[in-house]
C-alpha positions as CSV (number, residue, x, y, z in Angstrom):
1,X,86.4,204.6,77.4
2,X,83.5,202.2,75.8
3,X,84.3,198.7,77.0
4,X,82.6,195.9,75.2
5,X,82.3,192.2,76.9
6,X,82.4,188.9,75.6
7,X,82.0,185.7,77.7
8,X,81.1,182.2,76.6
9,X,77.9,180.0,77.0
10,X,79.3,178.1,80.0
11,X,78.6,180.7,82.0
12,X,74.7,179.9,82.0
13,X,74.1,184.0,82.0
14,X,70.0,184.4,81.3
15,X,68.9,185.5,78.4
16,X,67.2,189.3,80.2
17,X,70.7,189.8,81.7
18,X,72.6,189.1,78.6
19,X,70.4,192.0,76.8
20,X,70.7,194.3,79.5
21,X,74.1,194.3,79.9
22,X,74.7,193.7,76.4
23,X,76.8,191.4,76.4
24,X,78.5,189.1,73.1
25,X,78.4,185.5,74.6
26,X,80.3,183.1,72.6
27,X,78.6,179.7,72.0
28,X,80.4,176.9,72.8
29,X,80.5,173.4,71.1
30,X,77.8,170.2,72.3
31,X,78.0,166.6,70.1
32,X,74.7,164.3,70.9
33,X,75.1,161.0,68.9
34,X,77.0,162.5,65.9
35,X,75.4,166.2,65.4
36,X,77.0,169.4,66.2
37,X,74.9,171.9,68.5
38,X,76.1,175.6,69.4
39,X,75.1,175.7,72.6
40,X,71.3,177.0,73.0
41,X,70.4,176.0,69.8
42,X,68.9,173.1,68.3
43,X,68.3,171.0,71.5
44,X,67.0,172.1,74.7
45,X,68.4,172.0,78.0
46,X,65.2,169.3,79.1
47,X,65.4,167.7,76.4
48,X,69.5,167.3,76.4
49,X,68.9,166.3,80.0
50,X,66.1,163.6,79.1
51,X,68.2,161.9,76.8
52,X,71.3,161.7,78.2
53,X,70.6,158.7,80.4
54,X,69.9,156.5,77.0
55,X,72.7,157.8,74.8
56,X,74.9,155.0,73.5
57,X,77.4,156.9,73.2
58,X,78.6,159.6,75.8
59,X,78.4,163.6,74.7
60,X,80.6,165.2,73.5
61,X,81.9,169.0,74.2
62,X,84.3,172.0,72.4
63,X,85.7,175.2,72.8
64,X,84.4,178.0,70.1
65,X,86.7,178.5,67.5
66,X,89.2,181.2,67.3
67,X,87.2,182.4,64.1
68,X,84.1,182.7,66.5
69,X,85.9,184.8,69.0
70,X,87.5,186.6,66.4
71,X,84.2,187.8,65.0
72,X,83.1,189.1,68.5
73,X,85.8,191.1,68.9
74,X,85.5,192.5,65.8
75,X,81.9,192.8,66.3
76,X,82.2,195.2,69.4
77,X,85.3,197.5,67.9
78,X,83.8,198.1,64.8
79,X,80.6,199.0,67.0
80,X,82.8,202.4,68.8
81,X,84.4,200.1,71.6
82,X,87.6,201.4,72.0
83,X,88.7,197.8,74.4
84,X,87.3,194.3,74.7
85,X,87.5,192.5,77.7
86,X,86.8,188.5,77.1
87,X,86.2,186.5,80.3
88,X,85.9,182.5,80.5
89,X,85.6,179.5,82.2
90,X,88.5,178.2,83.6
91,X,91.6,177.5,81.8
92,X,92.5,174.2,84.3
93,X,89.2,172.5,83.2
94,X,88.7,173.9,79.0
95,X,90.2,175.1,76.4
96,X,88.3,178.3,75.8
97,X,90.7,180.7,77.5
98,X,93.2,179.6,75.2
99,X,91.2,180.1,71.6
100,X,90.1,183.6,73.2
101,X,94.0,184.3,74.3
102,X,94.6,183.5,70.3
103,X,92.3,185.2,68.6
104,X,92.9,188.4,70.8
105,X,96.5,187.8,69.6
106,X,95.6,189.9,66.2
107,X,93.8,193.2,68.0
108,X,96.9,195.0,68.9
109,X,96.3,195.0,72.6
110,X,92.4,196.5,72.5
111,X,91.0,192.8,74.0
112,X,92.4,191.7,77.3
113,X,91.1,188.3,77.9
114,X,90.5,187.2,81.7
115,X,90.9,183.7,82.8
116,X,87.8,183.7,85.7
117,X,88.7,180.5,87.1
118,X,85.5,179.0,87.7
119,X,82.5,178.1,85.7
120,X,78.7,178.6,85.1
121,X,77.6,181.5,86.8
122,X,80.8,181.5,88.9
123,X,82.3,183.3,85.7
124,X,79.0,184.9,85.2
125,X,78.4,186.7,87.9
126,X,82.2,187.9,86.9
127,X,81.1,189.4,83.5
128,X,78.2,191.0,84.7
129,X,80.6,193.0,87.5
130,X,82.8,193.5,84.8
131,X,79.8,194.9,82.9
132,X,78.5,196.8,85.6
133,X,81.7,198.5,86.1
134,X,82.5,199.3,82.0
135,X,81.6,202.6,82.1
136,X,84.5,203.3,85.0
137,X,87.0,202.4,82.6
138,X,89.4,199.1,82.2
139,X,91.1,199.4,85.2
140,X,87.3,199.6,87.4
141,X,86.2,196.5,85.0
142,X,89.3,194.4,85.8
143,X,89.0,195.2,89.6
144,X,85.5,194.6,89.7
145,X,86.3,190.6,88.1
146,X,88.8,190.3,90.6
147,X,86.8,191.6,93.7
148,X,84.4,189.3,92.4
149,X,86.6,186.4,91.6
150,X,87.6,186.7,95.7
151,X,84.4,186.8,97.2
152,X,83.0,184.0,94.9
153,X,82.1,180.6,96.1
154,X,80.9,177.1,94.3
155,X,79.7,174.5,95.4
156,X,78.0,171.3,93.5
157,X,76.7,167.7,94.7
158,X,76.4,165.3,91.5
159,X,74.4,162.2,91.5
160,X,76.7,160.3,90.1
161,X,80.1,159.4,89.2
162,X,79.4,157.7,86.3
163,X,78.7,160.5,83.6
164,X,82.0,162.4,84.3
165,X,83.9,159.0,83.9
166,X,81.7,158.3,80.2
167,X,82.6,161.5,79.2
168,X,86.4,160.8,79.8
169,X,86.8,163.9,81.3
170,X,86.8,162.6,85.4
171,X,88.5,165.3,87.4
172,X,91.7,163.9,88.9
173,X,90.0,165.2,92.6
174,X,87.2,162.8,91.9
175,X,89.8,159.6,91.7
176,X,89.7,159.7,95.7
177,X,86.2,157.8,95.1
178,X,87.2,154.8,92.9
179,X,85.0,152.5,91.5
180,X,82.5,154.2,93.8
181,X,79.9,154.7,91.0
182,X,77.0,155.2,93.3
183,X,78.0,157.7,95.8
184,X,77.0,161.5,95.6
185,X,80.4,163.4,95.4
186,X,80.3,167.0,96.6
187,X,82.6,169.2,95.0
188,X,83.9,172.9,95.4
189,X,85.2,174.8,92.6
190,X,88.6,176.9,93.9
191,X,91.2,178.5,92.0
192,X,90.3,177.1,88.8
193,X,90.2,173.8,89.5
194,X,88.0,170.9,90.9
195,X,88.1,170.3,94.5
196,X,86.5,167.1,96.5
197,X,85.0,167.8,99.6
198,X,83.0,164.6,100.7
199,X,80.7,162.1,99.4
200,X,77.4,161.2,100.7
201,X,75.4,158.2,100.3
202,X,71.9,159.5,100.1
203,X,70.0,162.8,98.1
204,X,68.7,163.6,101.8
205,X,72.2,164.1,103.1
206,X,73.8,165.9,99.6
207,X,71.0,168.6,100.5
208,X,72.1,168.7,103.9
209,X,75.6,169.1,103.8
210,X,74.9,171.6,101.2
211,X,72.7,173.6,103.4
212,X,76.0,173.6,105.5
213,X,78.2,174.9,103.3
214,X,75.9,177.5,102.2
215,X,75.1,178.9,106.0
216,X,79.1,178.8,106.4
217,X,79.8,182.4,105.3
218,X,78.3,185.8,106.0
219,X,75.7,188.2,103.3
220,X,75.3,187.4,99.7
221,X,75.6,190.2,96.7
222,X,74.6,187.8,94.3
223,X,72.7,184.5,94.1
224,X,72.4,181.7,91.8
225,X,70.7,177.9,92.8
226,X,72.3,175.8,89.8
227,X,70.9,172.3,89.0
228,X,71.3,169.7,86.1
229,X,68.0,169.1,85.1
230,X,66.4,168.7,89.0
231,X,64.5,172.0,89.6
232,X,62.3,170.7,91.9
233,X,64.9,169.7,94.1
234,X,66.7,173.3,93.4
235,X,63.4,175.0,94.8
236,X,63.0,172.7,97.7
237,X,66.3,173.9,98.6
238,X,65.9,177.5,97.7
239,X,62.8,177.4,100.1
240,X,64.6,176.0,102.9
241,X,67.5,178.4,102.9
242,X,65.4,181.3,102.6
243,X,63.1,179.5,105.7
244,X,66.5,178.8,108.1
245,X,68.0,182.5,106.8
246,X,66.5,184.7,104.6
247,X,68.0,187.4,106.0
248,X,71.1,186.7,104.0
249,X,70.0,186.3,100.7
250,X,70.0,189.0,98.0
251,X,66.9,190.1,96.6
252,X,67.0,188.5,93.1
253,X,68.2,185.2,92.9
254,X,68.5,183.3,90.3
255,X,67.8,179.6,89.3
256,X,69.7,178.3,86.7
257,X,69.3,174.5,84.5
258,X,72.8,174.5,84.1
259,X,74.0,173.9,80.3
260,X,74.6,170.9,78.6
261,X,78.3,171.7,77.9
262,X,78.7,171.3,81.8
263,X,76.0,168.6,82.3
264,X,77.5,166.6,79.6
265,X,80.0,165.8,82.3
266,X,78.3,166.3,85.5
267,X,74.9,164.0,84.8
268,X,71.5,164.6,85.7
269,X,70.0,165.6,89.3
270,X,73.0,167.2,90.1
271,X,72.0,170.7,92.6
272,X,74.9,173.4,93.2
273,X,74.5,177.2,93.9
274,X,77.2,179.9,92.7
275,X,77.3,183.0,95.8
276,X,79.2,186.0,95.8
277,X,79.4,187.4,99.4
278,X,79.0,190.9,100.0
């Protein structure tokens, strides 16, 4: 059986991995002072990133239309796949699971749409096991999400409190901190949803406590340092895990500016990584 996949932009896939695997990724919705961007076009991540601090008037973000999703599906059928499997960020935190759920509402069954329950290349590194897996079957590409989906972990400092409160869309886990505009929240994505986990009142001690939670577990299958527009704080970090255990680590590892459609909300200097343990 031929299994096509579709995912969608906020999962921050690279472009090589998106061609090897072909895979249709679904590009969602960014609104910078009154234009309309599909994500990846039109602005770039540095330059979303180096204007976001003077904006006026907060970003804005959407989910792809069922029309675009539509198309996709479409798109891979008419192309010999006999069954579509469309996989997205979380359902708790965006509405794309639920255009996807629609539009696969009028294939008769052929596109099975998978709620990942996490976001940038927390669901990516899900699509690309699914992809992996496609030519198993459906039933090997669903177990492979879900193995995934259990050995994933998420972690993310921000900078700041203050972009994910202009952008109205403040995770109720993040009202622990209050008015506390200027402390560094650290954050774990579990289950779909936004989980605090501490707060630290200086970058020095947001990479530390990071450091922590990354040397918690065992070996890593796949990799991925995330940042909003800081890499040189991403690679000081990479370079100090791989000095304190680089046995651990897998041998690619990506690096990832994480898209607008996320940073909209999260800010500037942000650093996160996205592991799958092996």
């Amino acid at each position: 059986m031929k299994i096509g996949i579709v995912t969608d932009s906020t999962g921050d896939l690279p472009a090589h991995l998106i061609e090897q695997y072909d895979l249709q990724v679904v590009p969602c919705i960014l609104v910078v002072d009154g234009k309309e961007y599909a994500d990846g076009t039109g602005i770039t991540r540095q330059e979303f990133y180096a204007r976001l601090p003077e904006l006026k008037t907060a970003p804005t973000t959407a989910a792809p239309s069922i029309g675009e999703f539509s198309a996709r599906y479409h798109h891979l059928l008419d192309r010999g796949c006999e069954h579509v499997i469309s996989i997205h960020a979380s359902r708790a935190l965006t509405a794309i699971c639920a255009a996807a759920q629609q539009a696969a509402r009028d294939f008769d069954g052929r596109v099975t749409v998978v709620d990942s329950l996490s976001l940038s290349l927390g669901l990516g590194f899900q699509a690309l096991a699914a992809a992996e897996a496609a030519e198993h079957g459906l039933e090997a590409a669903l177990s492979a999400i879900e193995s995934t989906r259990r050995r994933l972990h998420l972690f993310a400092v921000l900078d700041t409190l203050e972009y994910a409160r202009r952008s109205g869309r403040l995770p109720p886990a993040l009202t622990i901190f209050g008015g506390l505009l200027h402390v560094k929240p650290m954050i774990e994505l579990t289950n779909g949803e936004v989980k605090a986990i501490g707060a630290l009142r200086t970058t020095s001690k947001a990479n530390d406590r990071m450091a922590y939670f990354f040397h918690s577990g065992g070996q890593f299958e796949r990799l991925a340092i995330l940042h909003t527009d800081s890499e040189h704080r991403a690679r000081e970090f990479l370079t100090r895990i791989m000095r304190e255990n680089s046995r651990a680590l897998p041998r690619d590892i990506l690096m990832v500016n994480v898209t607008p459609v996320i940073g909209a909300h999260a800010g500037p200097n942000g650093l996160g990584f996205a592991a799958v343990r092996a």
